[in-house]
N, C-alpha and C positions, 0 to 999 in steps of 0.2 A: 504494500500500500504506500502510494506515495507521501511524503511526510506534510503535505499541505490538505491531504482527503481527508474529509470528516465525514464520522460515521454515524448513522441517524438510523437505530435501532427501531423496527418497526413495531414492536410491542410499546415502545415510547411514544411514537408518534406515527404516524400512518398519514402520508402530506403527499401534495405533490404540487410543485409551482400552478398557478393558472399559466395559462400559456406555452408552456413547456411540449417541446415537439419530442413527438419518438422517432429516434431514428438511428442510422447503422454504421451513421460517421462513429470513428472510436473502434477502441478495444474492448469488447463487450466483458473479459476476462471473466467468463463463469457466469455473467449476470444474467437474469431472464430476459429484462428489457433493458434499455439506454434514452434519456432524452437530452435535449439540451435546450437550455434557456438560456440567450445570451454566449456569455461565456463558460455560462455554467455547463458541467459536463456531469450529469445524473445518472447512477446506476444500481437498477434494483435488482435486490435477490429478495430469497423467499424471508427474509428475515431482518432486511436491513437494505438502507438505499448509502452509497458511498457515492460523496459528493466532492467534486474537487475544480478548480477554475482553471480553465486555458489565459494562455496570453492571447490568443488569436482563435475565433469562431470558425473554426475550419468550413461552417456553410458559407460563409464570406470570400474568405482569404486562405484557400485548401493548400496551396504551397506555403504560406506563412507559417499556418499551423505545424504542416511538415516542419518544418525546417526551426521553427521555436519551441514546439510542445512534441512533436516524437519525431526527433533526431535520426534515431533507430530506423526509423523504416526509411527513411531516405540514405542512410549508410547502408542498409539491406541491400535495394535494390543496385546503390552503384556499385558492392563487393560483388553481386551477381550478375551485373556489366561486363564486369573488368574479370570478374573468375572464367567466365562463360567465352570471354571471348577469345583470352589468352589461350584458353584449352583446342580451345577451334582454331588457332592457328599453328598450333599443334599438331595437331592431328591432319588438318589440310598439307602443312609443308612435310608431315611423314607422307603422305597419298592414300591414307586410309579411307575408308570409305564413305559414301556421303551418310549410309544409317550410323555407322561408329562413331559420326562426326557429330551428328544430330545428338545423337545419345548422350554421347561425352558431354557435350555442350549444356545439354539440357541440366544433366547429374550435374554437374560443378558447379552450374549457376544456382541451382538450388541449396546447393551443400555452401558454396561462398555465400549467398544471401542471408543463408540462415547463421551463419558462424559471426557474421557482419553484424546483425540484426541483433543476435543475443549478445557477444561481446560490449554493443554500445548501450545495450540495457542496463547490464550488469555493472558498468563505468560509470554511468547516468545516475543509478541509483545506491552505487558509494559515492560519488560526492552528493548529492545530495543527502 
Protein backbone atom coordinates (compact mmCIF):
# COMPACT_ATOMS: atom_id res chain seq x y z
CA UNK A 1 0.00 0.00 0.00
CA UNK A 2 1.39 3.12 -0.86
CA UNK A 3 2.31 5.31 2.02
CA UNK A 4 -0.15 8.28 1.08
CA UNK A 5 -3.40 5.51 0.64
CA UNK A 6 -5.99 5.73 3.37
CA UNK A 7 -7.81 3.03 4.23
CA UNK A 8 -11.65 3.50 4.81
CA UNK A 9 -12.93 0.26 6.41
CA UNK A 10 -16.33 -0.60 5.30
CA UNK A 11 -17.97 -1.60 8.55
CA UNK A 12 -17.00 2.08 9.42
CA UNK A 13 -18.34 3.77 6.90
CA UNK A 14 -19.96 2.50 3.63
CA UNK A 15 -19.45 6.04 1.21
CA UNK A 16 -18.99 6.67 -1.87
CA UNK A 17 -18.09 10.40 -3.46
CA UNK A 18 -21.33 11.71 -5.57
CA UNK A 19 -19.98 11.88 -8.78
CA UNK A 20 -17.33 9.45 -8.77
CA UNK A 21 -16.95 7.43 -12.15
CA UNK A 22 -16.07 3.73 -12.24
CA UNK A 23 -13.61 2.87 -14.29
CA UNK A 24 -10.52 0.61 -15.56
CA UNK A 25 -7.82 3.43 -15.67
CA UNK A 26 -5.46 2.11 -12.66
CA UNK A 27 -4.36 -0.82 -11.20
CA UNK A 28 -7.31 -2.40 -9.88
CA UNK A 29 -4.70 -4.70 -7.41
CA UNK A 30 -7.28 -7.38 -6.03
CA UNK A 31 -10.17 -4.62 -5.82
CA UNK A 32 -13.69 -5.47 -7.01
CA UNK A 33 -14.29 -2.03 -8.47
CA UNK A 34 -12.17 1.35 -9.04
CA UNK A 35 -13.53 4.87 -9.49
CA UNK A 36 -12.07 8.13 -9.70
CA UNK A 37 -13.02 11.45 -8.66
CA UNK A 38 -10.85 14.03 -9.78
CA UNK A 39 -7.70 13.09 -8.68
CA UNK A 40 -9.00 10.87 -6.54
CA UNK A 41 -8.04 7.24 -7.21
CA UNK A 42 -10.81 4.85 -5.22
CA UNK A 43 -10.69 1.32 -4.79
CA UNK A 44 -13.02 -1.12 -3.36
CA UNK A 45 -12.86 -4.51 -1.89
CA UNK A 46 -15.31 -6.48 -0.11
CA UNK A 47 -14.31 -4.98 3.14
CA UNK A 48 -12.79 -1.73 2.76
CA UNK A 49 -12.24 1.12 -0.02
CA UNK A 50 -8.21 2.28 -0.38
CA UNK A 51 -8.11 5.65 -1.26
CA UNK A 52 -5.08 7.53 -2.57
CA UNK A 53 -4.49 10.84 -4.91
CA UNK A 54 -2.64 11.16 -8.22
CA UNK A 55 -0.71 14.08 -9.37
CA UNK A 56 -2.34 13.91 -12.74
CA UNK A 57 -6.04 12.52 -13.73
CA UNK A 58 -4.95 10.07 -16.05
CA UNK A 59 -8.75 10.65 -17.90
CA UNK A 60 -7.05 14.07 -18.73
CA UNK A 61 -3.52 13.96 -19.19
CA UNK A 62 -2.85 9.72 -19.67
CA UNK A 63 0.92 10.34 -20.55
CA UNK A 64 1.29 12.65 -17.52
CA UNK A 65 -0.10 10.32 -15.27
CA UNK A 66 2.30 7.77 -16.97
CA UNK A 67 5.13 9.34 -16.47
CA UNK A 68 4.34 11.12 -12.61
CA UNK A 69 2.03 8.45 -10.96
CA UNK A 70 3.25 4.88 -12.58
CA UNK A 71 6.76 5.27 -13.74
CA UNK A 72 6.61 1.44 -13.81
CA UNK A 73 4.72 0.93 -16.68
CA UNK A 74 6.32 3.26 -18.95
CA UNK A 75 9.84 1.70 -17.87
CA UNK A 76 7.88 -1.61 -18.60
CA UNK A 77 7.18 -1.17 -21.82
CA UNK A 78 10.49 0.75 -23.01
CA UNK A 79 12.66 -2.43 -21.31
CA UNK A 80 10.25 -4.58 -23.64
CA UNK A 81 11.27 -2.18 -26.65
CA UNK A 82 14.72 -2.37 -26.35
CA UNK A 83 14.80 -6.34 -24.86
CA UNK A 84 12.53 -7.37 -27.88
CA UNK A 85 14.39 -5.74 -30.36
CA UNK A 86 17.93 -6.34 -29.43
CA UNK A 87 16.86 -10.09 -29.46
CA UNK A 88 15.53 -9.62 -33.18
CA UNK A 89 18.53 -8.48 -34.40
CA UNK A 90 19.94 -11.39 -33.06
CA UNK A 91 18.41 -13.78 -34.29
CA UNK A 92 17.86 -11.92 -37.94
CA UNK A 93 21.83 -11.24 -38.39
CA UNK A 94 22.24 -15.27 -37.15
CA UNK A 95 19.43 -16.15 -40.27
CA UNK A 96 17.27 -17.88 -38.03
CA UNK A 97 14.12 -18.05 -38.90
CA UNK A 98 11.39 -15.75 -39.34
CA UNK A 99 8.90 -18.05 -36.54
CA UNK A 100 12.26 -18.26 -34.07
CA UNK A 101 12.42 -14.75 -34.64
CA UNK A 102 8.98 -13.83 -33.92
CA UNK A 103 9.03 -16.15 -30.86
CA UNK A 104 12.26 -14.83 -29.41
CA UNK A 105 11.12 -11.44 -29.98
CA UNK A 106 7.84 -11.85 -28.43
CA UNK A 107 9.47 -14.02 -25.19
CA UNK A 108 12.09 -11.30 -24.29
CA UNK A 109 9.83 -8.55 -24.75
CA UNK A 110 7.69 -9.93 -22.38
CA UNK A 111 10.39 -11.32 -19.92
CA UNK A 112 12.31 -7.55 -20.36
CA UNK A 113 8.88 -5.79 -19.77
CA UNK A 114 8.16 -7.47 -16.99
CA UNK A 115 11.67 -7.50 -15.11
CA UNK A 116 11.55 -3.43 -16.07
CA UNK A 117 8.17 -3.16 -14.69
CA UNK A 118 8.67 -4.82 -11.38
CA UNK A 119 12.25 -3.61 -10.76
CA UNK A 120 10.92 0.00 -10.97
CA UNK A 121 8.08 -0.83 -8.60
CA UNK A 122 10.02 -2.21 -6.18
CA UNK A 123 12.72 1.00 -6.24
CA UNK A 124 9.54 3.26 -6.30
CA UNK A 125 8.22 1.80 -3.32
CA UNK A 126 11.62 1.81 -1.19
CA UNK A 127 12.03 5.38 -1.57
CA UNK A 128 9.19 6.18 -0.87
Amino acid sequence: MPRDEIEVPKELREFMLEGAEETTLGQKNGAKKQFRYGNLHIREYDDKFLVHTDRIDPRKNPLGHLVYDAPEVLIGLACSIIGGSEIAKKFLNNNKTKKSTVTATLLSSIIAGYVGYVATKKIRSYLE
